[in-house]
N, C-alpha and C positions, 0 to 999 in steps of 0.2 A: 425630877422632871427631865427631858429627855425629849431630843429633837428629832423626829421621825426623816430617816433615811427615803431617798429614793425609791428603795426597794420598799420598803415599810409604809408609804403612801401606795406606790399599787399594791399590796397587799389590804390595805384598808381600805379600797377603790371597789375591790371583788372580795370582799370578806364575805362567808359562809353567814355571817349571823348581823342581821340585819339592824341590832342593836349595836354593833362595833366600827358596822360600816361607815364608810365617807361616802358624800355624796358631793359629785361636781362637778355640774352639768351646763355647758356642752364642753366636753376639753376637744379641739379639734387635731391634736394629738398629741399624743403623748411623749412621743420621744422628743418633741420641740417647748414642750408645757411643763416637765416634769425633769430635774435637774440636779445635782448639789443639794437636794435636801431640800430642795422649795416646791410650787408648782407656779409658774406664771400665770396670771389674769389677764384677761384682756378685757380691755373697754365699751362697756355697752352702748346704748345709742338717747337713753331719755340723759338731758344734765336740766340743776336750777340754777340759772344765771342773776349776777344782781342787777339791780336798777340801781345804779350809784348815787343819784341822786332825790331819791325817792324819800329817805327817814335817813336825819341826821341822828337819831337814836333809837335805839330800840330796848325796848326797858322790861323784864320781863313780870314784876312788880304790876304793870297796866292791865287795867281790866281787857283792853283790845288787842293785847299781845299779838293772837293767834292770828287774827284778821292781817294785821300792819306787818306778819312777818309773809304771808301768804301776796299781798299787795307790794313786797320791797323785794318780792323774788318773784320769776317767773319759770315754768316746767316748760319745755322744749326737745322735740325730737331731731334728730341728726343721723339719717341714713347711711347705710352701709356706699364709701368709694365719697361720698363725702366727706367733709372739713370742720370743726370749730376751731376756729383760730382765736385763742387764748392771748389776749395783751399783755404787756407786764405791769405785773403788780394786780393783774386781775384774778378775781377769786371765783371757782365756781363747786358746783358738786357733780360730781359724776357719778356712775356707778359699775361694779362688773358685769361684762355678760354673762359668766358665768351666775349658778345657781349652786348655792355652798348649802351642805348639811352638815352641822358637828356632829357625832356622836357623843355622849356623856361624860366618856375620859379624854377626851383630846381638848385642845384649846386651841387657837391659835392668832399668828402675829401679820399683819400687812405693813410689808416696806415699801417705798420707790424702787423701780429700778435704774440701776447705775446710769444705762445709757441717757437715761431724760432728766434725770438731776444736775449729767454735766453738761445740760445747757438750759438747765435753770428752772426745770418743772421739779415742785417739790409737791409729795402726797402727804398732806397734813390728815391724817382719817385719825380717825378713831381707832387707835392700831389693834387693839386685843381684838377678839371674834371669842365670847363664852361659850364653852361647851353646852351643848343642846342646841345653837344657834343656827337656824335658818333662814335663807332669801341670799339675795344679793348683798354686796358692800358697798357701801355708800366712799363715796370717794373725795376728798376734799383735795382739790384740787390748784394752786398756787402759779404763778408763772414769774419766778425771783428775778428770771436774766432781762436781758436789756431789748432782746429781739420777740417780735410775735411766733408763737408757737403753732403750727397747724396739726392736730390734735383727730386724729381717725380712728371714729368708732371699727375694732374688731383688732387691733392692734394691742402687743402685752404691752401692760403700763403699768402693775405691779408683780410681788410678790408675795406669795402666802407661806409661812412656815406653820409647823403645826408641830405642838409638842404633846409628850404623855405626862395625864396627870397624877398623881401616887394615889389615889382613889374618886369613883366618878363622884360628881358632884349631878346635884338635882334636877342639873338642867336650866338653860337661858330660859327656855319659854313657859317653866310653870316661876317664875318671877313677876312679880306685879310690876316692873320699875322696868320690864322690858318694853321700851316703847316702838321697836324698830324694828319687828320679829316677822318674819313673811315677806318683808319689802319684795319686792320687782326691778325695782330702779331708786334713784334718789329720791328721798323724801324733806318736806321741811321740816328746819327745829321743832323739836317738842320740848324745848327744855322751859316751856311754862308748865307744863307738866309736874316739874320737878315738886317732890314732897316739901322740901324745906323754902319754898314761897309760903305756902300757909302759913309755917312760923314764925316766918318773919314778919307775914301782914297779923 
């Protein structure tokens, strides 16, 4: 496996054959998005915030799961030259502006960047991105330091690396277990979804 160079992502950017290509949409440009062997994200504008005090548990066992997690969160939009100011220890989901398409041999990985970790925003996501995966990235968003965070959609705020895989695999989206495939923005849990609740009830 093998971490695709600089040069190696705009080559996959404008690949001749549409089955190889990367997709990722809108970079607003590239010599400032595109780096070291990464590409920078920036931050779209829908987040789900929580209501802290809403459900001391959420249990995904309960028949109401889906309901209590929809009612313990709320979707909100945040315009461009606007603010979310992120408390600490507050958790929210975000997600990219950007619009990612894998291709069947790449995969790849979502980090923080350096700048906003050292002062205390941590991107807990869901780091892999499976080959064949598309939509947006959902962003799990953290604020560990001690001061309020003011937080502006269209701003990079991670990192995507993308590596080759030694042969393609089937693809995210012909998967049944793919629940998050197409998004736009952040979406809520679906992990009552999950196969192995049936086996346990």
């Amino acid at each position: 496996m093998t971490v695709l160079s600089s040069k190696s992502i705009m080559d996959r950017l404008f690949h001749e054959n549409p089955q190889k290509r990367l997709v990722i949409t809108p970079i607003i440009s590239h010599e400032d998005q595109i780096a070291h062997g990464s590409i920078d994200l920036r931050l779209g504008t829908e987040f789900i915030i929580t209501k802290r005090t809403k459900y001391h548990l959420l249990d995904p066992m309960q028949e109401n799961i889906e309901s209590q997690i929809e009612q313990y969160q709320d979707k909100i939009y945040i315009g461009y030259k606007r603010k979310l100011v992120l408390q600490p220890r507050q958790f929210i989901l975000g997600s990219t502006l950007e619009y990612i398409k894998l291709p069947n041999d790449l995969l790849g990985y979502v980090i923080g960047r350096s700048s906003w970790g050292r002062v205390g925003l941590i991107i807990a996501t869901a780091t892999m991105i499976g080959p064949g995966f598309s939509g947006s990235l959902t962003l799990e968003l953290v604020n560990l330091g001690e001061a309020n965070l003011a937080l502006y959609p269209g701003t990079r705020i991670a990192q995507l690396v993308l590596h080759t895989m030694d042969d393609e695999d089937r693809g995210y989206i012909s998967k049944p277990e793919a629940k998050y495939i197409g998004a736009v923005g952040p979406e809520f849990s679906k992990i009552h979804t999950d196969k192995e609740w049936k086996l346990l009830k």
